[in-house]
N, C-alpha and C positions, 0 to 999 in steps of 0.2 A: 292502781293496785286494788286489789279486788281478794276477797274472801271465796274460796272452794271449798266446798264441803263435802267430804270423801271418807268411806268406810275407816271403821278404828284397823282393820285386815289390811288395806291396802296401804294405811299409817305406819301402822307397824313394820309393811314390806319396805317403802320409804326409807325408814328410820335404821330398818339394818342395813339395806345397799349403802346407804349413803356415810355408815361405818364404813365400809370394804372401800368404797370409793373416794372416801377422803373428802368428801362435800358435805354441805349440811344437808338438813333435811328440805330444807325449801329447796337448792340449788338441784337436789336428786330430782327435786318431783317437777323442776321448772326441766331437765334434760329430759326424763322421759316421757314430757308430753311437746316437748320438741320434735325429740325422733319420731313419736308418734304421727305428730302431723307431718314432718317428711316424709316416713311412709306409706300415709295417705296419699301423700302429693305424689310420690315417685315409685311407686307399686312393683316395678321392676327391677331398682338396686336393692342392694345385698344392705346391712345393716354398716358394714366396711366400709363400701361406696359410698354411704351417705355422711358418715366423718369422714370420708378422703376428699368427697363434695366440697363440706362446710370447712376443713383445712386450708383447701385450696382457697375459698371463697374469702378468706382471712388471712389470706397470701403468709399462709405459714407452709416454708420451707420445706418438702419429704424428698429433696437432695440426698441421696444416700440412705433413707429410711424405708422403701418400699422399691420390689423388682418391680421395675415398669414393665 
């Protein structure tokens, strides 16, 4: 584990998402530099795709929760 040092601005954005979201602030800013690097790696899915990806990837069930 390692120390990131990132604007008090993008702190503060952190700190409210992760109100709305029900995460702390580490868990918010550990998700959206997640997504981030997925979509670096995968340039052509949608932001959807890419939790339906890592869903899948985690063999969590979308039986009944998505139209195929």
């Amino acid at each position: 584990m390692g120390i990131v040092k990132i604007s008090d601005d993008l702190h503060e954005e952190i700190r409210k998402s992760s109100q709305v979201m029900s995460r702390s602030i580490n868990a918010q800013a550990e998700f959206w530099i997640k997504m981030g690097m997925l979509a670096e790696l995968n340039p052509t899915l949608s932001f959807n795709e890419l939790i339906r990806q890592q869903l899948l990837k985690e063999n969590v069930s979308l039986a009944g929760l998505v139209n195929e």
